[in-house]
N, C-alpha and C positions, 0 to 999 in steps of 0.2 A: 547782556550779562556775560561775564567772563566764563570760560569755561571751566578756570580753578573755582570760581565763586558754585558753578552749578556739582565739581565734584565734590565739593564738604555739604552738599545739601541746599543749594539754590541761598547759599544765605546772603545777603545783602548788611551790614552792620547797623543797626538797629536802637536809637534812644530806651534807654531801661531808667524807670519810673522808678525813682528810690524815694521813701521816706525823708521828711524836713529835717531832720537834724544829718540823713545821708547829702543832703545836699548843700548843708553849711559845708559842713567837711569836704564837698570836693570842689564847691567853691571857694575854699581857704586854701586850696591845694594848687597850683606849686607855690609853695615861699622861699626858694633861694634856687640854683641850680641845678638840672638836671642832666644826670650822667648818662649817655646812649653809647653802652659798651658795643665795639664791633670787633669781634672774634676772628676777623682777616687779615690781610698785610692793607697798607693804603694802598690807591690805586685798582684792587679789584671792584668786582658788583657789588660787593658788601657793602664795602666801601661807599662805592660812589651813591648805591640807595641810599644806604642810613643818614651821609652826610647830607642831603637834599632833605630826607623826610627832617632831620635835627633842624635844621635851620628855618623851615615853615615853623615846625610845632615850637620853636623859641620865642619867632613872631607870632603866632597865636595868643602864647600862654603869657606875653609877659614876663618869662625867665627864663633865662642862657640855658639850650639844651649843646651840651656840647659832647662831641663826639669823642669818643678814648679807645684805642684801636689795643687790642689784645690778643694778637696772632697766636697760632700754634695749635697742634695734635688736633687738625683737624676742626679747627674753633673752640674745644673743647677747655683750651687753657678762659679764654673770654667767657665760656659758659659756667665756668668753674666759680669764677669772679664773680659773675653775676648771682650766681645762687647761695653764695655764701656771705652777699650784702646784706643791709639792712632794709627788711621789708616794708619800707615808706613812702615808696614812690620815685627817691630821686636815682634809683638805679635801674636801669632797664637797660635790655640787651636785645641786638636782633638776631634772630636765628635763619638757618637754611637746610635741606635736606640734611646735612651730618648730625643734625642736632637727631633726626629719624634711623640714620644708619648705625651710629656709635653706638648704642646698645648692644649690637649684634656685630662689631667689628670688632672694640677693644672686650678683653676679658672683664679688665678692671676701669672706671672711672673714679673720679674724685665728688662725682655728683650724683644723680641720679633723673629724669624727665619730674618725677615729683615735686622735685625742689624747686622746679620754676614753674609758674603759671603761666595761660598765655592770653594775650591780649589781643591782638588781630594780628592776620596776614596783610601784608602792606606791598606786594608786588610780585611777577614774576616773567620770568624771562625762557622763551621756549628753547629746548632741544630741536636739534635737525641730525638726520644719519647721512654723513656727506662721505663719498668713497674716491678713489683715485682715479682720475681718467681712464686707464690705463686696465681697470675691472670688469670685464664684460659683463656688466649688470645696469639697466639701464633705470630699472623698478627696484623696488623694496624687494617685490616678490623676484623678481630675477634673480637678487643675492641671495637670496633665501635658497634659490632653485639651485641657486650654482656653489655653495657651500655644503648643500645636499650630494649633489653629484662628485664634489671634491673634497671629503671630510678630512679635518687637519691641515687642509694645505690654505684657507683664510687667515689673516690677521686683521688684529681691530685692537688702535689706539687708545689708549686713555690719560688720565693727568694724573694718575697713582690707584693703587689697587683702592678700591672702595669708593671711592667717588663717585660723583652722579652719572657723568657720562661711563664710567666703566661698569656700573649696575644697570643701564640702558642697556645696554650692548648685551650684558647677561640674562635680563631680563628677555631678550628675543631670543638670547641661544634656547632660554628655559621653554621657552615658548615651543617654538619649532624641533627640539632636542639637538641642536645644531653643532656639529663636532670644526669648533672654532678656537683662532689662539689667542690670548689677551698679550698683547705688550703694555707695560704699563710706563710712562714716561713722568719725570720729574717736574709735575705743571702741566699748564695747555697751550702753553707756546712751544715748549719742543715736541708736547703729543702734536701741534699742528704741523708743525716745519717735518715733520713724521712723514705725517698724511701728506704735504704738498708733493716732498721728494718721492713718491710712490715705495718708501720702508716700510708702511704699511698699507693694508688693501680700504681699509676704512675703519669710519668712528662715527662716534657720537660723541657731536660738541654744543655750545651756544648757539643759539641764533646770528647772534650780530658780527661776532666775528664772522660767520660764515658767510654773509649778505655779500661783502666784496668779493670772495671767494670764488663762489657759484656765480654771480653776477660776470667776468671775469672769466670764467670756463677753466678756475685753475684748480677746481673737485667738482664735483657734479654732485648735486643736492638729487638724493632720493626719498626723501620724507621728514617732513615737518610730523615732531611726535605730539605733536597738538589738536584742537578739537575743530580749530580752520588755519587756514590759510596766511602764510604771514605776506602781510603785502609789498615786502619790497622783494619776494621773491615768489608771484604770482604762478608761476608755472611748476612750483614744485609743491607736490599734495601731500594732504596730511596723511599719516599714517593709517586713518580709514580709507582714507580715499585710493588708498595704494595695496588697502586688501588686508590690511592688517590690523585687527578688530584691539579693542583692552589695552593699547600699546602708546598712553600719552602718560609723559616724563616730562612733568617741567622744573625746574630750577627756583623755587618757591623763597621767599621771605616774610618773615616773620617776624614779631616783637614781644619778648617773656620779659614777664618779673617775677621776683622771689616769690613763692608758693605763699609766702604769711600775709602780703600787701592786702590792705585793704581792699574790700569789691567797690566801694566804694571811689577807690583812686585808681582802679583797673576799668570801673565805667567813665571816668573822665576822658582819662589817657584814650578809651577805646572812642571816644564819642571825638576827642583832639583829635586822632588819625583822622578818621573818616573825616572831618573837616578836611584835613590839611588834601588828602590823596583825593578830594573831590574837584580842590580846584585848579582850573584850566592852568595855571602856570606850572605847579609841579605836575600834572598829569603829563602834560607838554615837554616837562625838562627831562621825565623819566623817558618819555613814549621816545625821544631824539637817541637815547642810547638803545632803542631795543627791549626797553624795561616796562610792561603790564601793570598800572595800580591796579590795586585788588581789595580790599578788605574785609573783614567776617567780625562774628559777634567773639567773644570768646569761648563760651561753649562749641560752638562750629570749629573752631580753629583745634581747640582741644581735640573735636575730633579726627578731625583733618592729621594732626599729630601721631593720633593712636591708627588710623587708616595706613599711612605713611609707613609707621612704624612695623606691622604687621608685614607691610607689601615687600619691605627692606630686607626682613627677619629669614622670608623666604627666599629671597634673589641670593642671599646669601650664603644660606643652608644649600639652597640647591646647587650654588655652583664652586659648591667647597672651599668656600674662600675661609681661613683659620681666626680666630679671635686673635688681635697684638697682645 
């Protein structure tokens, strides 16, 4: 069992027994296309998940799920769209940690987490805290020990204020009370090209980009913030195993629809994932990029959401970051 499956509650996604006429109806369901809104630019994770999981559950269902890519503010324009469809089942959207942060980063939204419902978690992909050669810190706890001894004088990368990895990194300042400096970089390409050049001392980034990296000796992986071990980079521990208790950040996805969709066409769709993300070929096509199938019931996920949401609310508060 995954370890995102065991922190929403050990849930595994589960057949829900509905009533004869729930079940005409969600066997009459899909009749024409479905729309899999993705709130990223193409080319990223969002990306690459949603299009894989749209194109099994197309083959499944019998009807074109096709993918519409809705960039901007964070995903936020994509989730916007999505909440403001029509609640029938042909639009759904997948989600990722911002959809947990945004509440607590912009002032104002155009939506609200109410307005979409949620369906399952369908993947996810680990953080690692990878630092510069160049950092005399060989552990977790090393930099921890040596950002103590040198307050102000650490930096630590990110791909823009609020992001995942730059709430990683907050979330151990908050931890440790760690007097460290945020540079915040436009993306995770130039936060990496950051890190490689030693402009910064370390980050928190992806797993898979990091795998050649560390592999390579061109940063040194000090902790996978997972609950084991990833295997193409055996020798670097997880963030328990490095003494650092509370401290797993994964880069999570998701699948919402409009809050009005029937439970009915949210038990299909949920019972369609878990088909599709069970078998060996997409499991296969995700695990080649680095990417965890996952999936939950939708109560679990809901709360999974609201967990998320609270851990965010504070990472946030605590480390004074302002509402846009």
């Amino acid at each position: 069992m995954s370890h995102l499956s065991r922190a929403i509650g050990g849930a595994v996604a589960l057949a829900v027994c509905v009533p004869g006429s729930s079940v005409a109806l969600a066997q009459a369901y899909p009749a024409k296309t479905i729309r899999l809104i993705l709130p990223f630019p193409p080319g990223g994770p969002t990306d690459i998940v949603g299009r894989a999981i749209a194109q099994k559950l197309g083959e499944q269902m019998g009807q074109p799920v096709v993918a519409d890519n809705r960039p901007g503010a964070a995903g936020n324009i994509g989730l916007e769209a999505a909440a403001k469809s029509p609640p029938d089942g042909y639009t759904i959207v997948v989600t990722a940690p911002p959809f947990a942060i945004s509440p607590s980063l912009y002032a104002k939204l155009n939506y609200e987490q109410k307005d979409l419902t949620p369906v399952s978690l369908v993947a996810a992909i680990q953080n690692i805290i990878v630092a510069h050669n160049s950092v005399p810190a060989k552990t977790l706890k090393d930099l921890i020990e040596l950002a103590r001894r040198h307050p102000g004088k650490l930096n630590f990368s990110s791909s823009g204020a609020g992001s995942t990895n730059h709430l990683a990194s907050e979330l151990l300042k908050g931890m440790y009370q760690l007097n460290i400096v945020h540079v915040p970089y436009k993306g995770s390409s130039p936060a990496l090209v950051a890190l490689m050049s030693g402009e910064v001392d370390f980050g928190t980034m992806a797993v898979p980009p990091a795998i050649p990296l560390v592999q390579a000796n061109k940063v040194r992986g000090l902790a996978v913030l997972s609950e084991r071990r990833e295997s193409a980079l055996p020798n670097v521990p997880t963030s328990n195993e490095a003494g650092v208790d509370n401290f797993v950040v994964p880069i999570w996805y998701g699948i919402l629809a409009p809050a009005a969709t029937p439970r009915d066409i949210i038990n299909r769709l949920n019972s369609e994932i878990r088909t599709a993300l069970a078998s060996a070929e997409l499991k296969g096509r995700l695990a080649a990029g680095g990417v965890e199938a996952v999936t939950s019931t939708p109560e679990h996920f809901a709360e999974f959401i609201k967990s998320e949401t609270v851990r965010y609310a504070k990472v946030i508060k605590d480390a004074g970051i302002k509402a846009r």
